[in-house]
N, C-alpha and C positions, 0 to 999 in steps of 0.2 A: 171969946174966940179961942182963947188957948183953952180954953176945958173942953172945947169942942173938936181941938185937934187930938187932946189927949185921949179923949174918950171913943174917938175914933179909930186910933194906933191900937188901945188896948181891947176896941171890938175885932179888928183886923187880926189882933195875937190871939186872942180869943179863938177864932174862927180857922184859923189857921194851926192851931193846937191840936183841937178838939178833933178836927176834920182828919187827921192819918189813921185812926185807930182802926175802924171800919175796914178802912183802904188796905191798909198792910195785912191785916190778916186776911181779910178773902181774897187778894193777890197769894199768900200762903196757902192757903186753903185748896184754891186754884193748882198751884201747880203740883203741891201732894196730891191730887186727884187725879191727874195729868200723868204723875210719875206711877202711882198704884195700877189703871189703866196699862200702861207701856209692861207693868211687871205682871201685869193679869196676861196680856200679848205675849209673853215671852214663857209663861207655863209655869212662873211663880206659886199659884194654888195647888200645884200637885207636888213643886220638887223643893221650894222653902215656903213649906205651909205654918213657920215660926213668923218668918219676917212678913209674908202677904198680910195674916193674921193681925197682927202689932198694927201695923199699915192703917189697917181697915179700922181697926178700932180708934185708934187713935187717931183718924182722920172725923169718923162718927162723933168720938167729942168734942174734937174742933168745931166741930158744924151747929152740935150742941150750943156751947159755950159762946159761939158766933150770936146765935140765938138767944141769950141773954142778955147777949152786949157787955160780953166779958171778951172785951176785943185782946188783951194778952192773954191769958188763958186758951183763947184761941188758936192764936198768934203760936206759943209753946206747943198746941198739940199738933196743931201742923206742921212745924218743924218735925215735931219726932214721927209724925207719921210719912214726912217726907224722906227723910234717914233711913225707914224701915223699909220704904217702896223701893228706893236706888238699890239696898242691899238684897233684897225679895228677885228684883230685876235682873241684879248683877250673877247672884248664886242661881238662878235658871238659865240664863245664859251660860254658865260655868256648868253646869251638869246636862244642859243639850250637847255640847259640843263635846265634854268627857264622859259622859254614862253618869249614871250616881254612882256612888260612893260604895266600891266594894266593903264588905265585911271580912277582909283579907286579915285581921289583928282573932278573929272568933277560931277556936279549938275546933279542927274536924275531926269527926268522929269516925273513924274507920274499923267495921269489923273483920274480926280475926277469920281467916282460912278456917273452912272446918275441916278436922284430920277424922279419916275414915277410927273406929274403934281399936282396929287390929295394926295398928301402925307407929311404932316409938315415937 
């Protein structure tokens, strides 16, 4: 009777271990996909084509990795693909409502008046 309770407890620990790994990353996976999406809606792709980028791939390995049952490796690349979408989302929002980013720091180049030949 008591190896029957023990063995029971430690199917239960068992079972209850094993059981988050799945769970936690494609709830990760999920909402970097969710956040990528909102920063594709917001014009990400044309005005931070670094972070949309980062995003997307690093969500593609999640998904990868998910597919192995490499559930932390997962888990990691969804975080960082989540990271990259908020900032993708945040930096198109930021350049809808100010323009991009003048090149105002660049050398203009201004030619010189031309003086007729006969003129000091």
């Amino acid at each position: 009777m008591k190896q029957a309770i023990i063995g029971l407890l430690l199917g239960m620990l068992l079972l209850t271990t094993t059981g988050c790994g799945p769970i936690v990353s494609g709830v990760r996976i999920l909402k970097a996909d969710i956040a990528l999406s909102e920063a594709q809606t917001a014009g990400a792709q044309e005005s931070a084509v670094y972070e949309y980028t980062a995003a997307k791939v690093y969500l593609d390995k999640a998904r990868e990795e998910h597919g192995y049952s490499d559930f932390w490796g997962a888990r990691v690349y969804a975080t960082k693909a989540l990271k990259f979408a908020r900032q993708a989302k945040k930096r198109a929002e930021v350049e809808t409502r100010v323009g991009p980013k003048s090149d105002s720091s660049a050398i203009k180049i201004v030619p010189l008046p031309s003086t007729p030949a006969g003129t000091p």
